[in-house]
PDBQT receptor file of N, H, CA, C and O in Angstrom, charges set to zero:
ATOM      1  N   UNK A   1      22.851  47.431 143.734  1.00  0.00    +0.000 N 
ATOM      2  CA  UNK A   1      23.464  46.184 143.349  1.00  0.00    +0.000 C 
ATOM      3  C   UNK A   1      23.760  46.238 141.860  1.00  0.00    +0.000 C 
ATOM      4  O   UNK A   1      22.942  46.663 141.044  1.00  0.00    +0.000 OA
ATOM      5  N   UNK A   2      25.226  45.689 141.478  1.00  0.00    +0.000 N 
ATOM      6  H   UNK A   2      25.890  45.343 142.141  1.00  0.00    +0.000 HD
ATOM      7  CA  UNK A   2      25.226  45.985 140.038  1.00  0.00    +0.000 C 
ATOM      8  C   UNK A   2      24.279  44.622 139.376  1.00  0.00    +0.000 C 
ATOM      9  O   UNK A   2      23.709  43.728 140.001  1.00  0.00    +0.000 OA
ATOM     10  N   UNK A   3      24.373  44.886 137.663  1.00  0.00    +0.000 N 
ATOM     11  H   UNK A   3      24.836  45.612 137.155  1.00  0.00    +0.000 HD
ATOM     12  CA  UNK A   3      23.826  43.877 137.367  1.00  0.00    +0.000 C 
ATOM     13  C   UNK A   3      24.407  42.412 137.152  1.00  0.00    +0.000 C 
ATOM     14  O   UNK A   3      25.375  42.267 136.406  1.00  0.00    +0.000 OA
ATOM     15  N   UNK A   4      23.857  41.378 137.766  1.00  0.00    +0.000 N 
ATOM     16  H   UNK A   4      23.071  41.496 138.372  1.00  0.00    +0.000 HD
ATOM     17  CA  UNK A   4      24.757  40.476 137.169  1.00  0.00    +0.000 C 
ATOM     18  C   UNK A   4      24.078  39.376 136.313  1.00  0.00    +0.000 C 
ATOM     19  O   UNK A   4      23.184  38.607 136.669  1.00  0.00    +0.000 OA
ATOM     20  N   UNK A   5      24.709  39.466 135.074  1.00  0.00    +0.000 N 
ATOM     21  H   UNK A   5      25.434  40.090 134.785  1.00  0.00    +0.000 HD
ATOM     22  CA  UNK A   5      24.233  38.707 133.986  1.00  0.00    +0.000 C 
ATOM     23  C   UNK A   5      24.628  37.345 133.991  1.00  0.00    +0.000 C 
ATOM     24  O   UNK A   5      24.220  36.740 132.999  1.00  0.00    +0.000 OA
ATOM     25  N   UNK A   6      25.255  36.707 134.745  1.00  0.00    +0.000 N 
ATOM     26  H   UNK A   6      25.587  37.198 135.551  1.00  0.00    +0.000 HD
ATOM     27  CA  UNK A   6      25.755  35.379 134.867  1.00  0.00    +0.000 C 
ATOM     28  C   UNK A   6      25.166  34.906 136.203  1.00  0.00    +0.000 C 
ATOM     29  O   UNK A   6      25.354  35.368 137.328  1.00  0.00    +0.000 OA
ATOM     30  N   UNK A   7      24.492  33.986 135.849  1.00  0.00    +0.000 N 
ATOM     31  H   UNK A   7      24.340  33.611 134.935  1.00  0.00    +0.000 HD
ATOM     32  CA  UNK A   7      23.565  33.155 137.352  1.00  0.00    +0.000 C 
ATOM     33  C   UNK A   7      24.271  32.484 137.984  1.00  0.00    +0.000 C 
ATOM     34  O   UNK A   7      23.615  31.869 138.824  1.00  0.00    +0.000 OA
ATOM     35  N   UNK A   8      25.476  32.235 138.030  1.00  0.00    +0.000 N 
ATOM     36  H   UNK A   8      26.010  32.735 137.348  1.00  0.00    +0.000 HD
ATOM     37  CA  UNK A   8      26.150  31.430 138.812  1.00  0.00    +0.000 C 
ATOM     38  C   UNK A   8      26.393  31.935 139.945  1.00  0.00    +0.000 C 
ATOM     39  O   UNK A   8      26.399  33.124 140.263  1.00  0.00    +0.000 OA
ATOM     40  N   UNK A   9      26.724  30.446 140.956  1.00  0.00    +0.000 N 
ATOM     41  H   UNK A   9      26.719  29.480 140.698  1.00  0.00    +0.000 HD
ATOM     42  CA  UNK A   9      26.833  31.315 142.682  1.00  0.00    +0.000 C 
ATOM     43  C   UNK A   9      27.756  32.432 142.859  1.00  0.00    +0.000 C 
ATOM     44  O   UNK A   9      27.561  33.425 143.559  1.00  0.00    +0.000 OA
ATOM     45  N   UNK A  10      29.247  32.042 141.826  1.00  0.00    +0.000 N 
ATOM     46  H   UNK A  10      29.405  31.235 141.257  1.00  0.00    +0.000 HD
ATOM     47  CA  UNK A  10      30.236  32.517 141.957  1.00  0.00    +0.000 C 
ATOM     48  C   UNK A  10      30.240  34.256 141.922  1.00  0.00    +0.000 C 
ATOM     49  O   UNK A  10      30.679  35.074 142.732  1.00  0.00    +0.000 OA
ATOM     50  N   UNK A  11      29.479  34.430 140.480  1.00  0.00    +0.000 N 
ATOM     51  H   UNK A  11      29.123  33.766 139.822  1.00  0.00    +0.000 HD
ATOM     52  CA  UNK A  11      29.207  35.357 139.787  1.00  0.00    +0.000 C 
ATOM     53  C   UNK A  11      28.419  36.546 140.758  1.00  0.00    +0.000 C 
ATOM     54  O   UNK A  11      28.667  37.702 141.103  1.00  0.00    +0.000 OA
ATOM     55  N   UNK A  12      27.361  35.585 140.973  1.00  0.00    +0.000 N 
ATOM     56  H   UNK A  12      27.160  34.646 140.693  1.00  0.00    +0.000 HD
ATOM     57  CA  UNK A  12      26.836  36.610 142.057  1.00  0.00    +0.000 C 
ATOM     58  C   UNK A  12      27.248  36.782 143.606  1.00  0.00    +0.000 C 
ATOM     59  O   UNK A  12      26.692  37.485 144.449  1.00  0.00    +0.000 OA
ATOM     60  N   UNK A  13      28.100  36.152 143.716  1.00  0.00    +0.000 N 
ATOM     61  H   UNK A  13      28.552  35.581 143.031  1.00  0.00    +0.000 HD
ATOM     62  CA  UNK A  13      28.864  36.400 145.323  1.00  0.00    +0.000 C 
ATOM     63  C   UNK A  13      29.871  37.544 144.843  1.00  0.00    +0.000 C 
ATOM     64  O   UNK A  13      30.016  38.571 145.506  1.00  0.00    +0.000 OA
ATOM     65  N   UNK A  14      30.482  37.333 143.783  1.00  0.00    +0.000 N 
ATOM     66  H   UNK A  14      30.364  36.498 143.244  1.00  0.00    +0.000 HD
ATOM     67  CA  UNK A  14      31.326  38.436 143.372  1.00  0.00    +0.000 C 
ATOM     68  C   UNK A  14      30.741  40.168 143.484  1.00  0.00    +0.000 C 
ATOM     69  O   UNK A  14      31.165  41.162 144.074  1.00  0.00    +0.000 OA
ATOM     70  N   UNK A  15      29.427  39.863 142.482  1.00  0.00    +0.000 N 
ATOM     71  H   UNK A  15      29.082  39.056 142.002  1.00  0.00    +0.000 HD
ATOM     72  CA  UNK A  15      28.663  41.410 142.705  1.00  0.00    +0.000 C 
ATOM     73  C   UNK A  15      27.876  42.125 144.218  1.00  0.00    +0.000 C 
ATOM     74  O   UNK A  15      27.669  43.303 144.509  1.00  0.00    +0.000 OA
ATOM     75  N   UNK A  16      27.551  40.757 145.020  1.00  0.00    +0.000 N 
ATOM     76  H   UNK A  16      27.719  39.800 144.783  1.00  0.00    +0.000 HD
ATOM     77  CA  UNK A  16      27.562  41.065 146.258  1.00  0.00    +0.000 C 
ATOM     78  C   UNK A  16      28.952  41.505 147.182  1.00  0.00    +0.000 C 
ATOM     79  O   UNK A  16      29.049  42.325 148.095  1.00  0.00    +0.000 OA
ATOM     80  N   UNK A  17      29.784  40.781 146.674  1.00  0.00    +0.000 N 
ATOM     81  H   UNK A  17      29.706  40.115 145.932  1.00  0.00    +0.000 HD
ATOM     82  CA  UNK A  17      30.987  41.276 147.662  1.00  0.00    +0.000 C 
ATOM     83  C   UNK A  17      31.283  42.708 146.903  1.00  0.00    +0.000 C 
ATOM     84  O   UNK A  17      31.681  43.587 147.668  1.00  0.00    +0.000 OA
ATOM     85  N   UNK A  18      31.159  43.056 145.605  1.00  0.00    +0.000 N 
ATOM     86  H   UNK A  18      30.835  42.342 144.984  1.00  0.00    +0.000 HD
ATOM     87  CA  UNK A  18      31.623  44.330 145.049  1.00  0.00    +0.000 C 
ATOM     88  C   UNK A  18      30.651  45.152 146.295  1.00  0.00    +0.000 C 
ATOM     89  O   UNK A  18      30.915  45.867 147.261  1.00  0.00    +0.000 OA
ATOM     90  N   UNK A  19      29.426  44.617 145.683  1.00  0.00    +0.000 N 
ATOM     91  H   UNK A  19      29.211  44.036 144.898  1.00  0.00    +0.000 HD
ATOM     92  CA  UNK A  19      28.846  46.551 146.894  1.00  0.00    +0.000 C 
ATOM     93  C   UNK A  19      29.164  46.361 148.172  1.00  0.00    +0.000 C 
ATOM     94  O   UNK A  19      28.917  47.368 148.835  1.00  0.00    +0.000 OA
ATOM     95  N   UNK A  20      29.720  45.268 148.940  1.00  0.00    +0.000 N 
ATOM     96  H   UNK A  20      29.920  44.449 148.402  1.00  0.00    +0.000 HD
ATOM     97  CA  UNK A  20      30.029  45.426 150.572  1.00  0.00    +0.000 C 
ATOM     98  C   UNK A  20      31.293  46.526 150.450  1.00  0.00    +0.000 C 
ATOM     99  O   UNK A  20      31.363  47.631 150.988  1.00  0.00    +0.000 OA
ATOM    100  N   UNK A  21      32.462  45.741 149.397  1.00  0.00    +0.000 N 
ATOM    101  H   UNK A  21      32.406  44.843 148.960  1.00  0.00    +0.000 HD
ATOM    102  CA  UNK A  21      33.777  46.765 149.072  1.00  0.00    +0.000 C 
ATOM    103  C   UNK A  21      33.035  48.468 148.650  1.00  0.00    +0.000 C 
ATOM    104  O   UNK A  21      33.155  49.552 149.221  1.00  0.00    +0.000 OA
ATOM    105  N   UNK A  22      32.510  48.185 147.802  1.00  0.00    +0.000 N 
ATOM    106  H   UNK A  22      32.413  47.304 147.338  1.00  0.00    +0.000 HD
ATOM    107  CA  UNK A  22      32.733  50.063 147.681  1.00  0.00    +0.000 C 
ATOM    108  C   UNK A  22      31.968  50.670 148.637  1.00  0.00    +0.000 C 
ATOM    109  O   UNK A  22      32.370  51.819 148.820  1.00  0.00    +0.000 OA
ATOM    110  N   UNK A  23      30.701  50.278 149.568  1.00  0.00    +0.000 N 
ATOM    111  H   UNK A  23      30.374  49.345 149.419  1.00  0.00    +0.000 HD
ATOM    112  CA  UNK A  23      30.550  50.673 150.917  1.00  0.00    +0.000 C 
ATOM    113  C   UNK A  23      31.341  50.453 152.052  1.00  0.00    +0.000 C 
ATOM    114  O   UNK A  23      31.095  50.925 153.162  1.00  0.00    +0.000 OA
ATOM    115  N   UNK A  24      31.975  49.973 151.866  1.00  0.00    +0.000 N 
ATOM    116  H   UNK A  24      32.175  49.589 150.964  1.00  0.00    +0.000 HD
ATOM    117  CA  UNK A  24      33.107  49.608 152.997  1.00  0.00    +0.000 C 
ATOM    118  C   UNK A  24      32.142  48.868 154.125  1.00  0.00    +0.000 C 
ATOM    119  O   UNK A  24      32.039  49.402 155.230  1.00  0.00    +0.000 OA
ATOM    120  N   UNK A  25      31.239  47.286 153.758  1.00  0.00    +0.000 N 
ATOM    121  H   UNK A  25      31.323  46.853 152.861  1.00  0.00    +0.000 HD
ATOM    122  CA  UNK A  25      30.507  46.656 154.914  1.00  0.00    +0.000 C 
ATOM    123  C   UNK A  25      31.381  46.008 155.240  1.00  0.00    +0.000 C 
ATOM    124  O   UNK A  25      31.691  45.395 154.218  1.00  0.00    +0.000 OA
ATOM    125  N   UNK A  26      32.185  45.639 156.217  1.00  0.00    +0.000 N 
ATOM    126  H   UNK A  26      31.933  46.137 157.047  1.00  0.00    +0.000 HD
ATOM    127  CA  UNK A  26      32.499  44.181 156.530  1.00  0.00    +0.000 C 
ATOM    128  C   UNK A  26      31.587  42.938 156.702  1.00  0.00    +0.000 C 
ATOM    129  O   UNK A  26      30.481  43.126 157.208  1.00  0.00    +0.000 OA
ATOM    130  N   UNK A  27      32.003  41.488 156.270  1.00  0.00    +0.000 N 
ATOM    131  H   UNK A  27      32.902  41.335 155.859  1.00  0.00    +0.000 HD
ATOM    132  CA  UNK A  27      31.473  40.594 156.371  1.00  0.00    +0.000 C 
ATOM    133  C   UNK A  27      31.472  40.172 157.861  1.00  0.00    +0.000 C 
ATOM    134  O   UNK A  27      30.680  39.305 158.232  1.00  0.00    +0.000 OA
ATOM    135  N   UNK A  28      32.044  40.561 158.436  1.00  0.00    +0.000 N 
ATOM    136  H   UNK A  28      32.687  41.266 158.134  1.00  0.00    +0.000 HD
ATOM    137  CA  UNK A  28      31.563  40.287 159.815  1.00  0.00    +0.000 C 
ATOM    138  C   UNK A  28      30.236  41.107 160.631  1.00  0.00    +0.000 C 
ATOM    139  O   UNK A  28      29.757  40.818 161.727  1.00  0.00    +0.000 OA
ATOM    140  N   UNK A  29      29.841  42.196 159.715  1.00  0.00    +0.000 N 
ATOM    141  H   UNK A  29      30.230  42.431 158.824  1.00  0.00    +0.000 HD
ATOM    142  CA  UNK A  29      28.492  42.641 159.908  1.00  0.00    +0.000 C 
ATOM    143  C   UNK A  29      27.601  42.068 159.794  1.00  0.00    +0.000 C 
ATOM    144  O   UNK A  29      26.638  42.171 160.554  1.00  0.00    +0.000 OA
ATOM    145  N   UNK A  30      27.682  41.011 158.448  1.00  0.00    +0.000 N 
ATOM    146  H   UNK A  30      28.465  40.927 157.830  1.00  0.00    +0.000 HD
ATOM    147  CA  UNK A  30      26.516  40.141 157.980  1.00  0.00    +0.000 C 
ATOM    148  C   UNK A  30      25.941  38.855 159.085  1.00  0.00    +0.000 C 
ATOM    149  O   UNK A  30      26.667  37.912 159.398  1.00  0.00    +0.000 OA
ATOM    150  N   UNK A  31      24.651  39.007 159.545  1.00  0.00    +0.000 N 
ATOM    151  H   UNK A  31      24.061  39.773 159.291  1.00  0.00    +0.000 HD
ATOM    152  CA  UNK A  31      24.326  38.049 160.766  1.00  0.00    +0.000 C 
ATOM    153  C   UNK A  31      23.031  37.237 160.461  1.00  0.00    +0.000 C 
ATOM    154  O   UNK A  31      22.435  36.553 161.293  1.00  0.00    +0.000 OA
ATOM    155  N   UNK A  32      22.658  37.413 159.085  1.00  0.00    +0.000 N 
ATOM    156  H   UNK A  32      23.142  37.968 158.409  1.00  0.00    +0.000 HD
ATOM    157  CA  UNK A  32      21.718  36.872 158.422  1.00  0.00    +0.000 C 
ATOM    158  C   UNK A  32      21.828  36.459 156.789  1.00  0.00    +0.000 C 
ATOM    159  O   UNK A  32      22.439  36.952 155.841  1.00  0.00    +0.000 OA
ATOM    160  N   UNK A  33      20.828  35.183 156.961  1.00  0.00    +0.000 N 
ATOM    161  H   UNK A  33      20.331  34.783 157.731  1.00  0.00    +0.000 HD
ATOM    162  CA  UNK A  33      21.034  35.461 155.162  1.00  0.00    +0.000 C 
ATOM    163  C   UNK A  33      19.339  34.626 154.479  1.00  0.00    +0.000 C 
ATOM    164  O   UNK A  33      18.776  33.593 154.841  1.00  0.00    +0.000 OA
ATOM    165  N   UNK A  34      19.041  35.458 153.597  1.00  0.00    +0.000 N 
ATOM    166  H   UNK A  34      19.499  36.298 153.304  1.00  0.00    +0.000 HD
ATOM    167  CA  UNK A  34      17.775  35.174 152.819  1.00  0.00    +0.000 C 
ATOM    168  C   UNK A  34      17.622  34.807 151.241  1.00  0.00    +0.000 C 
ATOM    169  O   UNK A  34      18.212  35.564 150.470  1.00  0.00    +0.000 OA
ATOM    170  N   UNK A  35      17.095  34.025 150.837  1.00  0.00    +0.000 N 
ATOM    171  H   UNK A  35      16.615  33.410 151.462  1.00  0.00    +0.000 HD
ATOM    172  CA  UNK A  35      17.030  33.804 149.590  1.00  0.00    +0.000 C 
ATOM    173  C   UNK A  35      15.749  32.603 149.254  1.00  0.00    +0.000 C 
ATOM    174  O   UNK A  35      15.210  31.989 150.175  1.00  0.00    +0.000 OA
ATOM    175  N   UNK A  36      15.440  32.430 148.047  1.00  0.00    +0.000 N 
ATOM    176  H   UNK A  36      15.878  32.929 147.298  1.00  0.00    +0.000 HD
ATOM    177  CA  UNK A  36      14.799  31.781 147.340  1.00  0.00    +0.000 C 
ATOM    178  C   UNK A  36      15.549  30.211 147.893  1.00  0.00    +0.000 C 
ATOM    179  O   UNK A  36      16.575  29.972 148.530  1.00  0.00    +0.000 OA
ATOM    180  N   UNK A  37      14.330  29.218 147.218  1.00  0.00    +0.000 N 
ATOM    181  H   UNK A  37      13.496  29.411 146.700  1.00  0.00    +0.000 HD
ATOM    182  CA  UNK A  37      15.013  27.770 147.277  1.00  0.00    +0.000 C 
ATOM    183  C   UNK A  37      16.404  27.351 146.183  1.00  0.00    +0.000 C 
ATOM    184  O   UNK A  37      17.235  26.476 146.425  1.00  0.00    +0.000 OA
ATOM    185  N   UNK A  38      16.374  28.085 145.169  1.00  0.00    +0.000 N 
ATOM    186  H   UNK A  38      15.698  28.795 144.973  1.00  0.00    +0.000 HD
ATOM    187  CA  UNK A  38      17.390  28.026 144.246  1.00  0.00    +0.000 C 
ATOM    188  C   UNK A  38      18.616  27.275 144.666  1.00  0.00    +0.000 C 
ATOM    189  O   UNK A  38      19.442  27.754 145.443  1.00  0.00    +0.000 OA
ATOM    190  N   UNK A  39      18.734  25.789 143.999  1.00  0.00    +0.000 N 
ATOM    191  H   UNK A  39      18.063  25.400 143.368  1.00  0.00    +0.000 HD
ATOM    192  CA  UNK A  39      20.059  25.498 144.282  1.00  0.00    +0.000 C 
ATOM    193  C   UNK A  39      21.710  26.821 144.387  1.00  0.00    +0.000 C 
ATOM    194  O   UNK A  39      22.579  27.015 145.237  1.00  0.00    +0.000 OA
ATOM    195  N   UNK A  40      21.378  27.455 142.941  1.00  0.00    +0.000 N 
ATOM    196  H   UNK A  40      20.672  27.297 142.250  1.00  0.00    +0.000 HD
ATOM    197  CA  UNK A  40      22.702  28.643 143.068  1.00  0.00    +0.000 C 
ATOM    198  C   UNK A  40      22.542  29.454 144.249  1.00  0.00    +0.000 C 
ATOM    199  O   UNK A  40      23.579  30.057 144.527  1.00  0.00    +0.000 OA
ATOM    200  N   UNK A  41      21.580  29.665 145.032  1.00  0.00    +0.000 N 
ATOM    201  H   UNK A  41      20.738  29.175 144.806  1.00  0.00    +0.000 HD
ATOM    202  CA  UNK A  41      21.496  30.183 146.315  1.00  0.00    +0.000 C 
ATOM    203  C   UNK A  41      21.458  29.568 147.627  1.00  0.00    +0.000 C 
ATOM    204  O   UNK A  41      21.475  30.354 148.575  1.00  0.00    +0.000 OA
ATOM    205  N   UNK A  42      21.420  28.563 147.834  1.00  0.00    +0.000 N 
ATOM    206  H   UNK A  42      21.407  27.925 147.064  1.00  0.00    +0.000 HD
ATOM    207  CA  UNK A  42      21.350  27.732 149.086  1.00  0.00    +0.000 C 
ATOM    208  C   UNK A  42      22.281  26.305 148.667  1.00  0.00    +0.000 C 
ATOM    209  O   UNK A  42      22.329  25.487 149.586  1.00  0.00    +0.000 OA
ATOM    210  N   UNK A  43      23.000  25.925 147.429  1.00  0.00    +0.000 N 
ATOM    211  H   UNK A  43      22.961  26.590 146.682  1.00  0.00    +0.000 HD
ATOM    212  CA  UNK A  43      23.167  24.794 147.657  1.00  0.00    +0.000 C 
ATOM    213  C   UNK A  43      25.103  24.191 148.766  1.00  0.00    +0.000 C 
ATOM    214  O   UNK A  43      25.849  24.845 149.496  1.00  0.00    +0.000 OA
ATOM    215  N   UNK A  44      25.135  22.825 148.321  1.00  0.00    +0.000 N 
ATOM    216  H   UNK A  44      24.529  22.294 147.729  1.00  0.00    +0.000 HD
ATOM    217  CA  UNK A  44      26.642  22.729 149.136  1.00  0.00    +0.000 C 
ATOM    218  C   UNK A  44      27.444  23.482 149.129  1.00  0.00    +0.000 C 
ATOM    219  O   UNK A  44      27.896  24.202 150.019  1.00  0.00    +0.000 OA
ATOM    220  N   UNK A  45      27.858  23.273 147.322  1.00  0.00    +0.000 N 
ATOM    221  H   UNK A  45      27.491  22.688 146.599  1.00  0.00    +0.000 HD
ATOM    222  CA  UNK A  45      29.049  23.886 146.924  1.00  0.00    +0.000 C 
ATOM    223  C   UNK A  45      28.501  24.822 146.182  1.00  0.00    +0.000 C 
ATOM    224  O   UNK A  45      27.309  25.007 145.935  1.00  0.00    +0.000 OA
ATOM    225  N   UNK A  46      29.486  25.438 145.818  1.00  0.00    +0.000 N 
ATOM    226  H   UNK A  46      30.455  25.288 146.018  1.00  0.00    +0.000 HD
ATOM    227  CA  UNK A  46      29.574  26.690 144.175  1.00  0.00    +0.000 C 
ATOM    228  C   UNK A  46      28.018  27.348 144.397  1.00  0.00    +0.000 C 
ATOM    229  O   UNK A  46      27.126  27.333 143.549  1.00  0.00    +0.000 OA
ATOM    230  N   UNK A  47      27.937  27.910 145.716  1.00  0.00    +0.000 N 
ATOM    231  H   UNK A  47      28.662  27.922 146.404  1.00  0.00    +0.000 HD
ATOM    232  CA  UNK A  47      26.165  28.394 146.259  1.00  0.00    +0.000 C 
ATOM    233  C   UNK A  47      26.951  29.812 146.350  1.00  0.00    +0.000 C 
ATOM    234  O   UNK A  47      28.154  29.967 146.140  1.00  0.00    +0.000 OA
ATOM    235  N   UNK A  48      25.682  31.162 146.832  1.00  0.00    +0.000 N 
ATOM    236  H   UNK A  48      24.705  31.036 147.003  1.00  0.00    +0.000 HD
ATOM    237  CA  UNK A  48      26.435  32.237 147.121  1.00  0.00    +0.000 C 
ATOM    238  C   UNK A  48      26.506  31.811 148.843  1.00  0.00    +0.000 C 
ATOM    239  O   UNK A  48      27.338  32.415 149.519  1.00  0.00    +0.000 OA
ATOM    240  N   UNK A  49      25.627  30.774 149.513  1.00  0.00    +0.000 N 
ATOM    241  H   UNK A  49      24.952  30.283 148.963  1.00  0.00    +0.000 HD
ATOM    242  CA  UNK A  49      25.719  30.700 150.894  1.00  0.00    +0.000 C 
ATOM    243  C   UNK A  49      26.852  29.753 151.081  1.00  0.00    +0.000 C 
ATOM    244  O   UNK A  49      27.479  29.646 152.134  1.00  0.00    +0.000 OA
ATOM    245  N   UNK A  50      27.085  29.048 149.958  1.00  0.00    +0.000 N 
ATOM    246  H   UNK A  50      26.575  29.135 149.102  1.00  0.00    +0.000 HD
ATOM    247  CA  UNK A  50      28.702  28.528 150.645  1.00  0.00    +0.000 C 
ATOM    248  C   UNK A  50      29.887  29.590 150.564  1.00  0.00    +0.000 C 
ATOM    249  O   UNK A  50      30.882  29.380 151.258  1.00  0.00    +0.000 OA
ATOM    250  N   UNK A  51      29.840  30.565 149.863  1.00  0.00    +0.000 N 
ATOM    251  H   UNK A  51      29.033  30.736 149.298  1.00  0.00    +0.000 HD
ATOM    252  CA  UNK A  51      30.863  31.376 149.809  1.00  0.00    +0.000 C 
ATOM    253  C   UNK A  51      30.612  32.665 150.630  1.00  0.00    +0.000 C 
ATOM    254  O   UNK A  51      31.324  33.654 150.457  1.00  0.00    +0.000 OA
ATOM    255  N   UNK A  52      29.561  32.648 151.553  1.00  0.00    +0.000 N 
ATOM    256  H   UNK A  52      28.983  31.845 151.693  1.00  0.00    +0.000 HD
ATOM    257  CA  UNK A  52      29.351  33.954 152.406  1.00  0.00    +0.000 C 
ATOM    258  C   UNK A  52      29.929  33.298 153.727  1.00  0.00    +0.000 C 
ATOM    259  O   UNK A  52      29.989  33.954 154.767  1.00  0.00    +0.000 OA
TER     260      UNK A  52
């Protein structure tokens, strides 16, 4: 995973979608998802789970 220095959901959905692209995962592989309580990780909007 690269590093990402910006905590935002955005930011880090970006560096997650980078390593699916240069492994070639599709998001239709993904059938789970885990994280901390962290609003930037679970919340409505601007979350990485609203943008997965």
């Amino acid at each position: 995973m690269p590093v990402c220095n910006i905590g935002t959901g955005d930011n880090l959905f970006s560096c997650l979608n980078e390593v699916f692209l240069e492994r070639n995962i599709p998001w239709s592989n993904v059938i789970g998802y885990s994280s901390d309580n962290a609003p930037v990780m679970i919340g409505k909007s601007n979350s990485v789970l609203s943008r997965v």
